[in-house]
NUZAKOL-305891 format. One record per residue (C-alpha): x, y, z; residue number from 1. Coordinates in steps of 0.1 Angstrom, whole numbers. Each point is the difference from the previous one (the first is absolute). Example, Ala and Ser with C-alpha at 12.3 -4.5 7.8 and 13.67 -1.06 7.14 Angstrom:
<atoms>
- 123_-45_78_1
- 14_34_-7_2
</atoms>
This chain:
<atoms>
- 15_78_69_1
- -6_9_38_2
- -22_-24_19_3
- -1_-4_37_4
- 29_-20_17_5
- -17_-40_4_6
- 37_-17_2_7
- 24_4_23_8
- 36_24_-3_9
- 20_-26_-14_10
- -20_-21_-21_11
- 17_-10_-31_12
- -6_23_-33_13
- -19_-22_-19_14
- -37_-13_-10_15
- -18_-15_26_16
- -6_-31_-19_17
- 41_-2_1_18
- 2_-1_36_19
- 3_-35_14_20
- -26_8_36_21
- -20_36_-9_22
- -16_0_32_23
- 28_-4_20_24
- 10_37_-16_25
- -31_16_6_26
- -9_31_28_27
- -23_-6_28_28
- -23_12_-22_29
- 14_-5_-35_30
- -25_-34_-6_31
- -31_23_2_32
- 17_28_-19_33
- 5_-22_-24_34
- -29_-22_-2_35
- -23_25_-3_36
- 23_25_-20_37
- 3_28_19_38
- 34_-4_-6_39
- -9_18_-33_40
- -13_33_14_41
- 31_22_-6_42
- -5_-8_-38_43
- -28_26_0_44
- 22_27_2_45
- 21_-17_-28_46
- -34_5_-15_47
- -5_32_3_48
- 28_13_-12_49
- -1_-19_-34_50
- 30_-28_9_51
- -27_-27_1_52
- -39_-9_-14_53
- -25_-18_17_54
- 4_-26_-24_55
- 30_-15_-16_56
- 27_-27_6_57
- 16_0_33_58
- 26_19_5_59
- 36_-29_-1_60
- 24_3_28_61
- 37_16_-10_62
- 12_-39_2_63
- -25_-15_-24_64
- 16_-3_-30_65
- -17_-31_-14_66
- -32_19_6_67
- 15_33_-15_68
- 12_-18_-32_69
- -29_-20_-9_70
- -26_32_3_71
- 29_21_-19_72
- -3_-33_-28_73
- -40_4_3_74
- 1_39_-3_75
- -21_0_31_76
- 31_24_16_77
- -19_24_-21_78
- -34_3_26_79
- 4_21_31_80
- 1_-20_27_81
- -33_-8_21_82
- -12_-7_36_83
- -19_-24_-12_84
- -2_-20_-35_85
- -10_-30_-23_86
- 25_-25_19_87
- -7_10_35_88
- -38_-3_-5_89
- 10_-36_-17_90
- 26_-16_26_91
- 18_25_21_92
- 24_-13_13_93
- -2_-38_-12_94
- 7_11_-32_95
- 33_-10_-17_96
- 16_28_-20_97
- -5_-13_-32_98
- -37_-5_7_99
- -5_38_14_100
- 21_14_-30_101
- -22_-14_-24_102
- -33_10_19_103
- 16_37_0_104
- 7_-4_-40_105
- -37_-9_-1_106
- -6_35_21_107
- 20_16_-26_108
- -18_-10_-28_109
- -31_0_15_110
- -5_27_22_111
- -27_25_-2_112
- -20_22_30_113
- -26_-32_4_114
- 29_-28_5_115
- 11_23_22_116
- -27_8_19_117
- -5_-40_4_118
- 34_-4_13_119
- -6_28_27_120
- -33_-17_11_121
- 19_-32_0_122
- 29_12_16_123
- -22_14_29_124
- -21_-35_4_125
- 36_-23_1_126
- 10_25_23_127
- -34_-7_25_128
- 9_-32_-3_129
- 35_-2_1_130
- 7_-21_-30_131
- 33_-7_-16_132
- 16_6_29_133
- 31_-21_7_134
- 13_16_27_135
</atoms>
């Protein structure tokens, strides 16, 4: 999943969330890549060539295995990973993993072009406003 670099060389290879001071990891500018997602840019391409949706779950990290098991359990490994999706437009990043695994079940058993449109138009109003943001 390429995105542009927001933490430092270095920075330990796991989720945020796991790290004990974020901030103290991030670029000169990796706060405002982050905050307002530009970090996510790259994932167009990703896009484009048919690795990713618009819409989905989030893409887990190589190191998430908690994450990786419980969407395997759900079936939700099933959905082509997203840029945006159910969870992020419910929590973000203050989410625990239980909690976003069962919003993207709901996705999965719920999704149709309208839910998706919502969660686009959602996606783009949290990201004016920078909500969910932990870090």
């Amino acid at each position: 999943m390429p995105k542009f670099r927001s933490m430092r060389v270095g920075t330990p290879a796991v989720a945020t969330h796991l790290l004990a001071d974020p901030a103290s990891h991030l670029t000169p500018i990796g706060s405002f890549l982050r905050k307002s997602s530009l970090d996510e840019l790259p994932q167009l391409w990703s896009i484009l060539v048919g690795d990713m949706s618009f819409v989905g779950p989030r893409p887990a990290l190589f190191n998430q295995q908690d994450l990786i098991d419980l969407r395997t359990q759900k079936g939700v490994h099933a959905l082509v990973p997203g840029l945006t999706g159910w969870a992020q437009v419910n929590g973000r990043d203050e989410l625990p993993i239980p909690q976003k695994v069962a919003l993207d079940e709901e996705y999965l058993h719920k999704r149709s072009l309208a839910l998706d449109i919502r969660i686009l138009w959602l996606t783009f109003v949290k990201v004016l406003r920078r909500d969910g943001v932990s870090h």
